[in-house]
C-alpha positions in Angstrom: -70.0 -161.9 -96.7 -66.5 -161.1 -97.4 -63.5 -163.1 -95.9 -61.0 -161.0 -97.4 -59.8 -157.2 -96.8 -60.6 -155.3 -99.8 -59.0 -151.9 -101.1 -62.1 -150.3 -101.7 -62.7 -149.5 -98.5 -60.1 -147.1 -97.8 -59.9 -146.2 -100.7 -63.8 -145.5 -100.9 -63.8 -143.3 -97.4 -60.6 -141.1 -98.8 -62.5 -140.7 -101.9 -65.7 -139.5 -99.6 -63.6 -137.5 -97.4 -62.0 -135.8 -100.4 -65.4 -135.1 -102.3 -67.3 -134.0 -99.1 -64.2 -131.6 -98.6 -65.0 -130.2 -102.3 -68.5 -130.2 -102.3 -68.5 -128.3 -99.2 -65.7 -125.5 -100.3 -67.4 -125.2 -103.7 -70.9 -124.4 -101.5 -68.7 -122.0 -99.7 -67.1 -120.4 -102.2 -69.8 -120.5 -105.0 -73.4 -120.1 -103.0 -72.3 -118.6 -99.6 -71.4 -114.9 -101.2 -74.6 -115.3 -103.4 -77.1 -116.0 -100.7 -75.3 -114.2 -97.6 -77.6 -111.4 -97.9 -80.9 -113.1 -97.4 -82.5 -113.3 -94.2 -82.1 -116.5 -92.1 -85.2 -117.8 -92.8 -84.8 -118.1 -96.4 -81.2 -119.0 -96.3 -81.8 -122.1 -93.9 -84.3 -124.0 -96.4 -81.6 -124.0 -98.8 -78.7 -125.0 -96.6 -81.0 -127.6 -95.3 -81.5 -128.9 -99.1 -77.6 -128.7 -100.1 -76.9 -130.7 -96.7 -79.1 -133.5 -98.1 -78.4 -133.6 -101.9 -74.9 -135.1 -101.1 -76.6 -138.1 -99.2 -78.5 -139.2 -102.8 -75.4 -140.7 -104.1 -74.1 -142.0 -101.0 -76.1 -145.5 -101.1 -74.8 -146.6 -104.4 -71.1 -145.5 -103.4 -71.4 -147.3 -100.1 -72.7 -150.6 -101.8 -70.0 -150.3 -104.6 -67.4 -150.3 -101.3 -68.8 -153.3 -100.3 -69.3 -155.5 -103.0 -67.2 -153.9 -105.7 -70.8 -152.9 -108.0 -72.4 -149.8 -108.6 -75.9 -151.6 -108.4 
């Protein structure tokens, strides 16, 4: 347990934020246009995919936050 503040913290959820932020324009600006003409139906699966690709990384960020490894 730590007894100590660490900088990776905020630090770590700035970093998030700002890479969330990216992620999320490049979907917009890259995908959107490409896929806006499909119906609903085939454009949720995907959206529903690209909401939880950026979750796969998360674990080993939030651990590196915490204890200051990647592993």
């Amino acid at each position: 347990m730590r007894e100590e503040p660490t900088w990776r913290i905020p630090v770590g959820i700035l970093g998030l934020v700002v890479a969330l932020g990216l992620y999320g324009l490049a979907i917009a600006n890259l995908l959107a246009p490409w896929i806006a003409g499909w119906p609903a139906l085939a454009q949720a699966p995907v959206y529903l995919v690209l909401g939880i690709v950026w979750i796969l990384p998360l674990r080993r960020f939030l651990i590196w936050m915490e204890t200051g490894r990647w592993g």
